[in-house]
C-alpha positions as CSV (number, residue, x, y, z in Angstrom):
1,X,25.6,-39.5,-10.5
2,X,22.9,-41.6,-11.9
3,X,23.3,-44.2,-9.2
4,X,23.1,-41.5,-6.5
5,X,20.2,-39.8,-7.6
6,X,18.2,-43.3,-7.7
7,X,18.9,-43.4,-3.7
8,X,18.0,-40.2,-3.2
9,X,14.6,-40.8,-4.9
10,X,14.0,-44.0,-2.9
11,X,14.0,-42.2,0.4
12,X,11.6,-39.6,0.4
13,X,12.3,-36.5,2.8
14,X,10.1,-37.0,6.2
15,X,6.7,-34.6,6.1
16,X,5.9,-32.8,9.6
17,X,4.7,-29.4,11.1
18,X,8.6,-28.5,11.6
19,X,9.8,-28.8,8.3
20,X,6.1,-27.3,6.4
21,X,7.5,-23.8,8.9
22,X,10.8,-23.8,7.1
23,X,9.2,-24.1,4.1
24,X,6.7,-21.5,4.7
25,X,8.8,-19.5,6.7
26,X,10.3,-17.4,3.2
27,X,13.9,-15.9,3.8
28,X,14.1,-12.2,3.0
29,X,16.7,-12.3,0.1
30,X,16.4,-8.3,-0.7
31,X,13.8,-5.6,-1.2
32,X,10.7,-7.1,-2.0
33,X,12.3,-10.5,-2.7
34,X,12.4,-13.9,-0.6
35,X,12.9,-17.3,-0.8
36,X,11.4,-20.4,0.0
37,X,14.0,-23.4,0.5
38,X,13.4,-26.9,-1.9
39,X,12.3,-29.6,0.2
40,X,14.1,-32.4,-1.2
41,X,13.1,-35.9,-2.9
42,X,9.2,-36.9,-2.3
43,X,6.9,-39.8,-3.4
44,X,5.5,-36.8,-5.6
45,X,7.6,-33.7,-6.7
46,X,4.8,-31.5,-7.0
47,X,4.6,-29.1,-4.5
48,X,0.9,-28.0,-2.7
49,X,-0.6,-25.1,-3.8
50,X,-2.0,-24.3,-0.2
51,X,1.7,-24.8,0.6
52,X,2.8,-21.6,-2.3
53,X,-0.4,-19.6,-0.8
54,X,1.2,-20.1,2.5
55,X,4.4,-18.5,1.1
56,X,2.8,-15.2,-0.3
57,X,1.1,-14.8,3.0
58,X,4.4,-14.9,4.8
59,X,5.9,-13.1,2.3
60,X,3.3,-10.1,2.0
61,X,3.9,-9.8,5.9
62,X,7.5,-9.8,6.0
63,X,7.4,-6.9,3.2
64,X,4.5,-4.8,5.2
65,X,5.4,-5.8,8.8
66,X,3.2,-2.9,10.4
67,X,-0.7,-4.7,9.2
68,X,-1.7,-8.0,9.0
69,X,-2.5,-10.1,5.6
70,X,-6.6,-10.3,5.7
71,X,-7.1,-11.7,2.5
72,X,-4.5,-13.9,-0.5
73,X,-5.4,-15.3,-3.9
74,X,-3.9,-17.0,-5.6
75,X,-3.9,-18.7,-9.7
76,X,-1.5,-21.3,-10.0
77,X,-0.5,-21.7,-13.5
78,X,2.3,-24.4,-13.6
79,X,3.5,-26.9,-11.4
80,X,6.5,-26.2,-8.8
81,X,8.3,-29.0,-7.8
82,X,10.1,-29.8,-4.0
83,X,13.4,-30.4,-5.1
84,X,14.2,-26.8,-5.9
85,X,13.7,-23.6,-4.3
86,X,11.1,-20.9,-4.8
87,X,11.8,-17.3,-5.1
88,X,8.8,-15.4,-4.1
89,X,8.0,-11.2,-5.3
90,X,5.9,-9.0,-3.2
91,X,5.4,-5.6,-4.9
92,X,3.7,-3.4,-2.8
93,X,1.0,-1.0,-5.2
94,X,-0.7,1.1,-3.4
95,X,0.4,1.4,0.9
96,X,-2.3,2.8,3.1
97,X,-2.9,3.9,6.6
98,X,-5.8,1.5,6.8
99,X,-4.9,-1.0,4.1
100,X,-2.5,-2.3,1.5
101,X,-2.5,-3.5,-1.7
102,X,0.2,-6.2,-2.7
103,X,1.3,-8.4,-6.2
104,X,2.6,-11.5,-5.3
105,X,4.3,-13.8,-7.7
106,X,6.4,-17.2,-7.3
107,X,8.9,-18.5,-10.0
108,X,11.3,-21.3,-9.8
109,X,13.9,-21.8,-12.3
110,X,13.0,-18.1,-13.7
111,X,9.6,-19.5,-15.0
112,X,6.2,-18.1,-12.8
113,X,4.1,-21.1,-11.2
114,X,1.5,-18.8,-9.5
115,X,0.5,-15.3,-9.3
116,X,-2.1,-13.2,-7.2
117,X,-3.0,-10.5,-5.2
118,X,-2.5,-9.7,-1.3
119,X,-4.6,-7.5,1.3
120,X,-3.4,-6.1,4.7
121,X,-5.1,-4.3,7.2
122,X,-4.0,-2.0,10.1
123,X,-6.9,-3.5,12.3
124,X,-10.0,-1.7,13.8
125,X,-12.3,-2.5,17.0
126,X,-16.0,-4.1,16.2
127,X,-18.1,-1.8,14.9
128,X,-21.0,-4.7,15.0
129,X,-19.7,-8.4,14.7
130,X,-22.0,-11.4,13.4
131,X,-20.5,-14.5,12.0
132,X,-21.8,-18.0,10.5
133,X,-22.6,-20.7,13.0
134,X,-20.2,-23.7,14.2
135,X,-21.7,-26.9,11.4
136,X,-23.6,-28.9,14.1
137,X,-20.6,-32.4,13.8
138,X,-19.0,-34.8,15.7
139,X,-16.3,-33.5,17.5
140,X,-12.7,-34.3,16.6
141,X,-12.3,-36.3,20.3
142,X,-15.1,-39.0,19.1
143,X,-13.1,-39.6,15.5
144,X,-10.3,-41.6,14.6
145,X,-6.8,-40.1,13.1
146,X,-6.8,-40.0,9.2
147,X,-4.7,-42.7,8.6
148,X,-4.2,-42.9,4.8
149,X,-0.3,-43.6,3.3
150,X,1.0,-40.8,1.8
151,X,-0.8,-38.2,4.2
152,X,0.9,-38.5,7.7
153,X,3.0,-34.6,8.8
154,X,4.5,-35.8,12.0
155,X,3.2,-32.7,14.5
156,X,-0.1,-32.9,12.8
157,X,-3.1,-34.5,13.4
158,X,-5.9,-34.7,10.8
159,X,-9.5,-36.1,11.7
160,X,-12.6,-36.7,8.9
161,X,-16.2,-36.5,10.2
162,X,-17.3,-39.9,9.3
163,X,-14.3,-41.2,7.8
164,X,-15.4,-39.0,4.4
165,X,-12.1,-39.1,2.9
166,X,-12.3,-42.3,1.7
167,X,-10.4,-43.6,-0.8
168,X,-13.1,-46.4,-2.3
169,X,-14.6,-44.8,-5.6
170,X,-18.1,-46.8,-4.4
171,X,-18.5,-44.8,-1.6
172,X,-20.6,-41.9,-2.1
173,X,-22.0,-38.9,-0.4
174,X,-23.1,-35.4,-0.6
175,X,-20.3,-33.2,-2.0
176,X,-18.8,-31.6,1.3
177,X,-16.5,-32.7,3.7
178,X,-15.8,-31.5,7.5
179,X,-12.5,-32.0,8.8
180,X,-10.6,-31.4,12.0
181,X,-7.0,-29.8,12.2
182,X,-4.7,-28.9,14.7
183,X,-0.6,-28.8,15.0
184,X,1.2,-30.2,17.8
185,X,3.2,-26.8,18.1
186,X,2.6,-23.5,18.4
187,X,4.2,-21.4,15.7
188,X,6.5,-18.6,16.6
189,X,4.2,-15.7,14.8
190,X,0.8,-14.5,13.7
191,X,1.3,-14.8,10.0
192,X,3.4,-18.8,10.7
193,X,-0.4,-19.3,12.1
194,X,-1.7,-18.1,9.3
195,X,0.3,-20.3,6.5
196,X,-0.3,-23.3,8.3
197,X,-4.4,-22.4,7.9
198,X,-3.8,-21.8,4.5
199,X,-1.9,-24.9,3.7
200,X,-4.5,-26.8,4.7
201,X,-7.7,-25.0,2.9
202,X,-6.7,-26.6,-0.7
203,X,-6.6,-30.1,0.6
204,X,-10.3,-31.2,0.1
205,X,-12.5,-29.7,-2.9
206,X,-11.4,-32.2,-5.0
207,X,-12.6,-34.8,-2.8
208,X,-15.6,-33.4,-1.8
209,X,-16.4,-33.1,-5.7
210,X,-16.2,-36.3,-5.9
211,X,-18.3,-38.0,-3.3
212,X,-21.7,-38.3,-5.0
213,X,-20.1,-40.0,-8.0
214,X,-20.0,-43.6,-7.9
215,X,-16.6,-45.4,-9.5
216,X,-15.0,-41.8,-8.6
217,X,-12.8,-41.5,-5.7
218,X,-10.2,-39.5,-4.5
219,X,-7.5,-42.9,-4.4
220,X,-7.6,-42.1,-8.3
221,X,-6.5,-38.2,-8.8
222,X,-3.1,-38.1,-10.3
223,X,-3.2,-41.5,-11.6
224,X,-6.1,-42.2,-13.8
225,X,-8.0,-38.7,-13.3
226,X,-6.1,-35.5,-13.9
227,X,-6.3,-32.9,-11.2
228,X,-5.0,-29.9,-9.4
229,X,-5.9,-27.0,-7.5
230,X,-5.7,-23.7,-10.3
231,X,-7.1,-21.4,-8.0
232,X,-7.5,-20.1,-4.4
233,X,-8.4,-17.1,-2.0
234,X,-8.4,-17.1,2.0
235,X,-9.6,-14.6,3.8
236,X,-8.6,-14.3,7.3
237,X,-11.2,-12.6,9.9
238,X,-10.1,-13.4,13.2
239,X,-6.9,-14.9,15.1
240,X,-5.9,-18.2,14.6
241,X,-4.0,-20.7,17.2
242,X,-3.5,-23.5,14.8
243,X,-2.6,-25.7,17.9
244,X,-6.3,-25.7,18.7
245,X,-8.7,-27.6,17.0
246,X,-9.9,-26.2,13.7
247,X,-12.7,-27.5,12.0
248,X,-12.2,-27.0,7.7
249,X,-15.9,-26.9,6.3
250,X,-15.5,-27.1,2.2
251,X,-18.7,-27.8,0.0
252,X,-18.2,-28.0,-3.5
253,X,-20.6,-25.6,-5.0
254,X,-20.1,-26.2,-8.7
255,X,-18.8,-29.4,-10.6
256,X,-18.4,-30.0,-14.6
257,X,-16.6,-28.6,-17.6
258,X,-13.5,-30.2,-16.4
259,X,-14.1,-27.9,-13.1
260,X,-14.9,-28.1,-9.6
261,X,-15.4,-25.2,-7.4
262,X,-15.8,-25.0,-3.3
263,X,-16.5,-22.6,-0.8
264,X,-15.2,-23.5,2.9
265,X,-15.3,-22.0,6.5
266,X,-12.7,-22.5,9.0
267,X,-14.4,-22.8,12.7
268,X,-12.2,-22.4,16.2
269,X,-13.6,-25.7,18.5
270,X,-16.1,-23.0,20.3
271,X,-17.5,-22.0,17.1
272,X,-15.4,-18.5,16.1
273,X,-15.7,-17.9,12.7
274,X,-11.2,-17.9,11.9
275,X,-11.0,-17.9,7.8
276,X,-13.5,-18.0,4.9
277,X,-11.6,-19.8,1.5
278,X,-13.1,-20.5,-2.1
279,X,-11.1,-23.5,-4.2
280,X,-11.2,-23.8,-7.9
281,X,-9.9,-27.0,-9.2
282,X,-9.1,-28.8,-12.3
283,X,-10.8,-32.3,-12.8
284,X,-10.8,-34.1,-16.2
285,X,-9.7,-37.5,-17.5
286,X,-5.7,-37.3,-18.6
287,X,-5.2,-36.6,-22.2
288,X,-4.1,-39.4,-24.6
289,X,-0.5,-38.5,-23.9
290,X,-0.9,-38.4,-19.9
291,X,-0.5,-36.4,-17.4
292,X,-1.4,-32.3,-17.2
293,X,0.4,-29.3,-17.0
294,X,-1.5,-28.1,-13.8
295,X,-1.4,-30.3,-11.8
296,X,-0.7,-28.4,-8.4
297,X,-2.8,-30.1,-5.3
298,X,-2.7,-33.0,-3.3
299,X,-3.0,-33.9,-0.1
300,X,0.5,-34.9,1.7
């Protein structure tokens, strides 16, 4: 057994856009009750927390299929890992013509690892519209594909205005970062859209909340700096084809106390206004024992 579990940990389970859908993609396992399958052995056996916000928003609109999720938050209070499943509870309080009101909660191995609430909508025409402008950029077809270890989802392709997420601690700049997303294949339904988004919003406070730091850089979360994501809300104003380019615009707003805190747009290529996200992270140096209990965000 023993012997067989050393392979298994010595070949990682493949990332891309095919298997993050069956992830996301919660089975309904009874009233108000689903399931999100384990992954299997990574590099690190922590799962994302943009990858459990992903599940409640699936979740939330499996349970209400008639509105769409507009808004999820989410505090993640203990780490989930891939090689076991998640069981994700949507319990509807309060079900409205107009909106509705969900709990969501995800446990593995009977013990919670986040909690939060869930808003959906039955839609309505403009009544005025007015959104914030497109960041004036580079566009993703003048930058180069991030090509960090560790980060490549086959089906995905991630691009960093000025090559921002950088891994040398020496390198420093303002504390925001803009990055280009798009998947190579167009999921099946409005809310699979949606997950993807979200997946993707928890990936950069930490780094941007590092940039004006000197001899801090993002190469050293998880091994000699304790991080995670603790918190986060998306709010979701338009539709979304996550095949298209989408440019992720996160400034972190607030950093110290062991805290860093962002607020990020999410901008279609011809400047539509898609999502509006807020992150709240953990980032402290590890306690004399190592490690931390929360640690629930990196970058795949």
């Amino acid at each position: 057994m023993g012997a067989q579990r050393r392979t298994a940990e010595t070949q990682p389970v493949p990332w891309s856009q095919r298997r993050l859908l069956e992830l996301m993609d919660v089975r309904p396992q009874g009233t108000g009750h689903y399931r999100a399958p384990a992954h299997g052995p990574t590099v690190r056996n922590v799962v994302e927390a943009g990858q459990m916000l992903g599940d409640a928003v699936v979740a939330a609109a499996k349970e209400v299929p008639g509105q769409r999720v507009t808004s999820a938050s989410m505090i993640f209070s203990r780490v989930a890992e891939h090689e076991a499943p998640l069981d994700i509870g949507i319990d509807v309080l309060r079900s409205g013509r107009t909106f509705t009101t969900a709990h969501a909660r995800i446990h593995q191995h009977d013990k919670l690892c986040c909690a939060g609430m869930v808003l959906l909508d039955a839609g309505a025409p403009d009544l005025v519209r007015a959104v914030a402008d497109l960041p004036r950029v580079t566009g993703p077809e003048r930058l180069r594909p991030m090509a960090i270890p560790g980060t490549e989802v086959e089906g995905r392709d991630i691009r960093v205005v000025d090559d921002a997420y950088d891994p040398d601690p020496d390198r420093i700049g303002p504390p925001e970062l803009y990055v280009w997303t798009r998947f190579r294949d167009a999921p099946e339904h409005e809310y699979l859209h949606a997950a993807l988004l979200s997946q993707s919003t928890t990936h950069w406070t930490v780094a941007a909340a590092m940039r004006p730091h000197a001899g801090l850089g993002e190469a050293m979360a998880h091994r000699s700096v304790s991080t995670g994501i603790t918190m986060a809300t998306v709010t979701f104003h338009d539709d979304v084809d996550v095949t298209q380019w989408l440019l992720y615009a996160t400034r972190a707003t607030y950093t110290g106390r062991g805290q860093a805190h962002s607020e990020g747009r999410v901008h279609t290529r011809d400047g539509r206004l898609v999502a509006s996200y807020t992150v709240h992270a953990m980032l402290r140096g590890f306690r004399a024992s190592g490690g931390s209990g929360t640690e629930s965000g990196s970058l795949l």
